[in-house]
C-alpha positions as CSV (number, residue, x, y, z in Angstrom):
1,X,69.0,13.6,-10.8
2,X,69.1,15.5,-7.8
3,X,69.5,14.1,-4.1
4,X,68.1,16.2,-1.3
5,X,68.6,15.4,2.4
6,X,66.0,15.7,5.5
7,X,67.1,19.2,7.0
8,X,68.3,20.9,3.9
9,X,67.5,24.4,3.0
10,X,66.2,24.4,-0.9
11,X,64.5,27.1,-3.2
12,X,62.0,26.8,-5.6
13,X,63.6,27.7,-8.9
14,X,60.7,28.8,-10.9
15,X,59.0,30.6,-7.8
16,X,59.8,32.7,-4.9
17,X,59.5,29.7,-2.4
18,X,61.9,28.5,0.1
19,X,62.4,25.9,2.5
20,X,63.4,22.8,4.8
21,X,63.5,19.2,2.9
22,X,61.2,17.5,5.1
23,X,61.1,14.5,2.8
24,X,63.0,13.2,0.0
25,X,61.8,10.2,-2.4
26,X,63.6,9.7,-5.8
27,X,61.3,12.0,-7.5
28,X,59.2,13.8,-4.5
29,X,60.6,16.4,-2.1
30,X,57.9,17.8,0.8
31,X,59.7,20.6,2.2
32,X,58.3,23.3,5.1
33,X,58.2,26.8,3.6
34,X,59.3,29.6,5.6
35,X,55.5,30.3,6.0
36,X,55.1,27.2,7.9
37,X,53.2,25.0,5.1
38,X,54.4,21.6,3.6
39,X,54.3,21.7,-0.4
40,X,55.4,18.9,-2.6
41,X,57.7,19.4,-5.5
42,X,59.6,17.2,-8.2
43,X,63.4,17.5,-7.5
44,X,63.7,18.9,-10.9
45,X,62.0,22.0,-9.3
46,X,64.2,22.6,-6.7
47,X,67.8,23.9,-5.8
48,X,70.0,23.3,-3.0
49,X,70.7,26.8,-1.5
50,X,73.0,25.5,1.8
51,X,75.7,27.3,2.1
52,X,75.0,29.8,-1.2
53,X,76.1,33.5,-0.5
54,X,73.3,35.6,-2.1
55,X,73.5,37.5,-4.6
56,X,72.9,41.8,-3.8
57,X,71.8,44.3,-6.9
58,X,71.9,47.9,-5.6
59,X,68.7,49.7,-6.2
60,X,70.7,52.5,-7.9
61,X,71.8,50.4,-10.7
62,X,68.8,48.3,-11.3
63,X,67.2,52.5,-11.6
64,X,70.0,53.2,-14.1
65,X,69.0,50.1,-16.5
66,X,65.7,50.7,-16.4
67,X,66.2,54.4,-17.1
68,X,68.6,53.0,-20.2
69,X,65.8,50.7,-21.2
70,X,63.2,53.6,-21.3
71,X,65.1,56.0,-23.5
72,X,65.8,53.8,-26.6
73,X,61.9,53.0,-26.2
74,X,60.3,55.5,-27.7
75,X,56.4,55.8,-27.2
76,X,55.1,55.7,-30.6
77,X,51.3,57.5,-30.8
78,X,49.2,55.6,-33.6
79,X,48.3,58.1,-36.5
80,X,44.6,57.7,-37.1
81,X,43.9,58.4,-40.9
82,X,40.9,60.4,-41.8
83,X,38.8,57.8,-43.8
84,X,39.3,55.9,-39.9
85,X,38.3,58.8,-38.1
86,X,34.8,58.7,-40.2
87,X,34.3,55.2,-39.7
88,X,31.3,54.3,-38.0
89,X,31.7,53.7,-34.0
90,X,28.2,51.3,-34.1
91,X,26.7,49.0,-36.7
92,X,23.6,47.8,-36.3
93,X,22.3,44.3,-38.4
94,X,18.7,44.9,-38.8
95,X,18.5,41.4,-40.2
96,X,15.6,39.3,-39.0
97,X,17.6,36.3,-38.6
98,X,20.4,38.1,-36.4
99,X,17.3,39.8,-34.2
100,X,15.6,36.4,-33.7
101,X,16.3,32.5,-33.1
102,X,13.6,32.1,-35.5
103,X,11.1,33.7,-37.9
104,X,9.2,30.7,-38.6
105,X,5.5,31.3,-38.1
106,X,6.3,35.5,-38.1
107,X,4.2,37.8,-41.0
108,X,6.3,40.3,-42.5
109,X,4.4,42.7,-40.4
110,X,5.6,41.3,-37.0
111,X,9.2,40.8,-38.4
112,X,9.4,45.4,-39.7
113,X,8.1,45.4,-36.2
114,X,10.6,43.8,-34.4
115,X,13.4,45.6,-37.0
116,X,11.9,48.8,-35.9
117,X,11.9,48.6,-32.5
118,X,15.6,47.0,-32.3
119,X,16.6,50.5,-34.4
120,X,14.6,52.6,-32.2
121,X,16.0,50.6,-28.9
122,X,19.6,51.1,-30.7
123,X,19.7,54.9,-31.6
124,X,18.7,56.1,-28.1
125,X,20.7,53.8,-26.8
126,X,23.2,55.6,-29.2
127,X,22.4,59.2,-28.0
128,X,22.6,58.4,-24.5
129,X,26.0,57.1,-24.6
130,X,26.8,60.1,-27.0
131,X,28.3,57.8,-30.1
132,X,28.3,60.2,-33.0
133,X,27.9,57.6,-35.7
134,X,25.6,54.5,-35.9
135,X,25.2,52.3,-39.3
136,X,21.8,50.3,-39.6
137,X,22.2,47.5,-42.0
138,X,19.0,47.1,-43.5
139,X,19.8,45.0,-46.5
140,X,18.3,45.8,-50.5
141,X,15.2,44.2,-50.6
142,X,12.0,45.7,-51.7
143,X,13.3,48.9,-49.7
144,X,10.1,49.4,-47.0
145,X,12.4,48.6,-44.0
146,X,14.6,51.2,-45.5
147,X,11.6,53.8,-46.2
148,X,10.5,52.8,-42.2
149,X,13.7,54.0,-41.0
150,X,13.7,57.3,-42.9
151,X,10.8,58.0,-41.1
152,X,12.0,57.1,-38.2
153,X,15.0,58.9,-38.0
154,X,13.1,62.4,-39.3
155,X,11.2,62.3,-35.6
156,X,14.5,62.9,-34.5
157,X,15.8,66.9,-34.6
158,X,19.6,66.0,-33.6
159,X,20.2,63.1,-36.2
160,X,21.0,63.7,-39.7
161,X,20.8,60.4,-42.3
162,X,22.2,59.3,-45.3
163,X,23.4,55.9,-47.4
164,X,26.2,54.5,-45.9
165,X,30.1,53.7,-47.0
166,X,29.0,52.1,-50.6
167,X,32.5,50.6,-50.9
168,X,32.0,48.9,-47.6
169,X,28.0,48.2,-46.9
170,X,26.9,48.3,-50.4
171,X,23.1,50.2,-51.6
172,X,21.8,48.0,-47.8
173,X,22.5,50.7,-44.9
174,X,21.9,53.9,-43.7
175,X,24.8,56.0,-41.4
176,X,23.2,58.2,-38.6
177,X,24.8,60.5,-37.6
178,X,24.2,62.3,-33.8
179,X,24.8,65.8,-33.2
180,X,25.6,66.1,-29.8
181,X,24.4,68.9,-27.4
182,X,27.2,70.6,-25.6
């Protein structure tokens, strides 16, 4: 265990603090920082620095290992694969029960309405921001959702339509994609 004296000059090991020992217990040392504030420390965190010549790095060598450092770190750009490069930048689940706490109480005409108008909210959200390709998740069912959304999307001039990745969304979505206007 360390002893510290009133008067001393200590450092903070883990921090760039310094100071006068102000106080000294067996375990807690107040000291004065050179800032003027009192701070409270274990002894484990301090050092005696009395009488320590300090240590100098020139600038010009510190430069010359970082320069070192830099050239056996080579910047490696991630190659992008095509089948990435087509994958969809926006998904949108069209499921009821990720659109609403609850559908209890809802007909299945107020739940294609709120579907509809979460895709319609979506794809001009979508054009405005200028993402190319958005993938509705619709889901299988008895297919009207899917037959709403065709018709949808044809009211649209810049947005061409078509099933989705099969491997990856299955017969239950629909990729749109957005040409964008120069």
């Amino acid at each position: 265990m360390r002893k510290f004296k009133e008067g001393e000059r200590v450092e903070v090991i883990d921090d760039n603090i310094s100071g006068l020992v102000l106080t000294a217990t067996k375990n807690l040392v107040t000291i004065r920082t050179s800032e003027g504030f009192d701070m409270d420390f274990s002894a484990s965190e301090l050092m005696h620095t009395d009488g320590m010549k300090h240590i100098k790095v020139s600038n010009f060598e510190a430069a010359q290992v970082k320069a070192s450092k830099e050239q056996t770190r080579k910047r490696k750009t991630p190659k992008i694969s095509a089948k990435e490069r087509n994958v969809a930048k926006m998904e949108v689940d069209l499921h009821i029960h990720q659109l609403v706490p609850s559908s209890k109480g809802m007909t299945n005409y107020d739940m294609l309405n709120i579907q509809l108008d979460t895709a319609k909210r979506q794809l001009e959200f979508a054009i405005r921001k200028r993402i190319q390709k958005v993938v509705f998740i619709h889901g299988v069912g008895a297919g009207v959702l899917k037959e709403e959304l065709n018709y949808l999307f044809k009211r649209y001039e810049n947005v061409k339509y078509y099933d989705a990745d099969y491997q990856k969304y299955g017969l239950g979505a629909t990729e749109v994609y957005i040409y964008q206007n120069p």
